[in-house]
C-alpha positions in Angstrom: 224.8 91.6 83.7 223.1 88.3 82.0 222.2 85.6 83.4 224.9 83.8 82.3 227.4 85.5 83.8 226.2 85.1 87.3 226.2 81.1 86.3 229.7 81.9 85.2 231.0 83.7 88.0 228.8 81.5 90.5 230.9 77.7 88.7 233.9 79.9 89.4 233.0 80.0 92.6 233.0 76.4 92.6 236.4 75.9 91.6 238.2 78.4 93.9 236.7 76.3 96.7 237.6 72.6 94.9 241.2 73.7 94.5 241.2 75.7 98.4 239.3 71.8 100.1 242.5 70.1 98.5 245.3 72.1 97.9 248.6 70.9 99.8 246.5 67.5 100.9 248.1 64.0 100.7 246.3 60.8 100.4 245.7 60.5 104.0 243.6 63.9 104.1 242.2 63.3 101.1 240.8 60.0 101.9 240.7 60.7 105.6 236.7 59.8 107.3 236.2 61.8 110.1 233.7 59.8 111.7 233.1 55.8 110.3 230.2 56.7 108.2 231.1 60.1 107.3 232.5 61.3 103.6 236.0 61.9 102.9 237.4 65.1 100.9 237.8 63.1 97.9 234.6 61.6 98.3 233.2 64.8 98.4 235.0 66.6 95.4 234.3 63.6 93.4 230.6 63.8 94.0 230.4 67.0 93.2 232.2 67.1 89.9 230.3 63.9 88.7 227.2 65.7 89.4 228.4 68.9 87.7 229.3 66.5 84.9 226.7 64.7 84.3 223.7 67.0 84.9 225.2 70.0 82.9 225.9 67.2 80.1 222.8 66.0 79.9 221.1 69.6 80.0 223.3 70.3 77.2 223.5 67.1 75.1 227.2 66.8 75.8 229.8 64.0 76.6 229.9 63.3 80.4 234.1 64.0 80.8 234.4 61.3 83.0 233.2 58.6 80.2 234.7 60.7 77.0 238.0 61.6 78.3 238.9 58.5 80.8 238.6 60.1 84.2 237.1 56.7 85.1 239.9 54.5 84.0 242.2 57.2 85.9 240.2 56.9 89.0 240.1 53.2 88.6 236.9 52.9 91.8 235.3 50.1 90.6 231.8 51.4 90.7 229.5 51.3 87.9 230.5 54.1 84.6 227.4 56.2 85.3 228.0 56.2 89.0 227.3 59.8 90.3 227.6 59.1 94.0 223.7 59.5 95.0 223.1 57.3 97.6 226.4 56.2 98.3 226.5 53.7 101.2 229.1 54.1 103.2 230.7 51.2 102.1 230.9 52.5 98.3 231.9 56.4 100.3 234.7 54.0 100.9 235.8 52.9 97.4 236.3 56.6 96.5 239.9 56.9 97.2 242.9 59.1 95.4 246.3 59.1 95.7 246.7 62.8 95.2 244.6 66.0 95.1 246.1 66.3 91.2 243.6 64.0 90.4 240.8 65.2 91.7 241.5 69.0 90.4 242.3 67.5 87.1 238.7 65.8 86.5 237.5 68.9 88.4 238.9 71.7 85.8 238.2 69.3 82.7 234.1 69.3 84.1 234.8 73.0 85.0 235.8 74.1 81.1 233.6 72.0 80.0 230.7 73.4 82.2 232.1 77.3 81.3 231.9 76.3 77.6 228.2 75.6 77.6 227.7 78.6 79.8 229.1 81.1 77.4 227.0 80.0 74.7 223.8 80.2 76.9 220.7 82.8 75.7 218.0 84.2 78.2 215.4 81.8 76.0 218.1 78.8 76.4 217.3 79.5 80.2 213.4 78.2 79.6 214.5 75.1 78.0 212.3 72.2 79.8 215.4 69.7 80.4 213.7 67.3 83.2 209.7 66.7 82.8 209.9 64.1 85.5 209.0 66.5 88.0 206.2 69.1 88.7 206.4 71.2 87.6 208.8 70.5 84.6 212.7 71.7 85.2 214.1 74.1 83.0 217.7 74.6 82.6 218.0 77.5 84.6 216.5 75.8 87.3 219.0 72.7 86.7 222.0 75.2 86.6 221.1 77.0 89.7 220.1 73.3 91.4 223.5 72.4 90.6 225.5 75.4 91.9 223.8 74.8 95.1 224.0 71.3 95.1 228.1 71.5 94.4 228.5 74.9 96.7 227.2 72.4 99.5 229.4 69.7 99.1 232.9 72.0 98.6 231.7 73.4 102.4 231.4 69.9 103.6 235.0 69.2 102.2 236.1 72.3 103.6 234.9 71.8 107.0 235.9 68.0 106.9 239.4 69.9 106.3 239.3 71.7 109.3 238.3 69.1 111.5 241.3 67.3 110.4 243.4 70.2 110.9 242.3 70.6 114.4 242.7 67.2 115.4 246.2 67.3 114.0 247.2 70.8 115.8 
């Protein structure tokens, strides 16, 4: 198996999770906090896919799918177009707010193509490429990829488990 396919199968991973955090939840799940400062579902869903989007972009020299294909318009948050979520207050957490789980699986699965598209055309050398020299040592894309998996696996358990805690307050 190549590389690339455990990256594939790994971003799959990703989107059976995105689709399982949301699926069958209204607005007031989606946008539900669980504790005043904590992060709702669709904070957490958005966050992940605008990192997805705009880290495998810029590894790739691609269009972030937020800015090329108006995902920000649809959203309509009012935060700035480059906005990625890191180091959200919880007063910006706050502004991240959908009125249905259609929207976030729809800028989801357009970041999730997109990511899959640049994934099948990766090589083992491709894997090397230095994509960040502001750290030490350097990041190569591999390392981006993987950092990003992790990164997004992270967040879809923390919608997850904000979905159960809603559940079993609701029960």
């Amino acid at each position: 198996m190549h590389a690339k396919d455990i990256l594939i199968d790994g971003y799959g991973r990703i989107r059976e999770e995105v689709h399982a955090a949301v699926g069958g939840l209204g607005p007031d799940g989606l946008n539900a906090r669980p504790a005043a400062d904590a992060n709702s579902i669709a904070w957490l869903v958005w966050h992940l896919t605008r990192v997805q989007d705009d880290h495998v972009a810029d590894a790739f020299g691609l269009e972030q799918v937020w800015l090329a294909q108006g995902w920000e318009e649809r959203f309509g948050l009012g935060l700035p177009r480059h906005d990625t979520g890191y180091g959200h207050s919880s007063a910006k957490v706050g502004k991240v707010r959908v009125d249905s789980a259609d929207l976030l699986t729809g800028y989801y699965e357009a970041v999730h193509e997109q990511t899959l598209g640049a994934l099948r055309e990766l090589t083992a050398k491709d894997l090397e490429r230095v994509v960040d020299e502001n750290w030490d040592p350097p990041v190569t894309l591999g390392v981006r990829l993987v950092s990003v998996l992790s990164d997004d696996l992270q967040h879809v358990g923390q919608a997850a488990y904000v979905r159960g805690l809603l559940q079993s307050t609701a029960a």
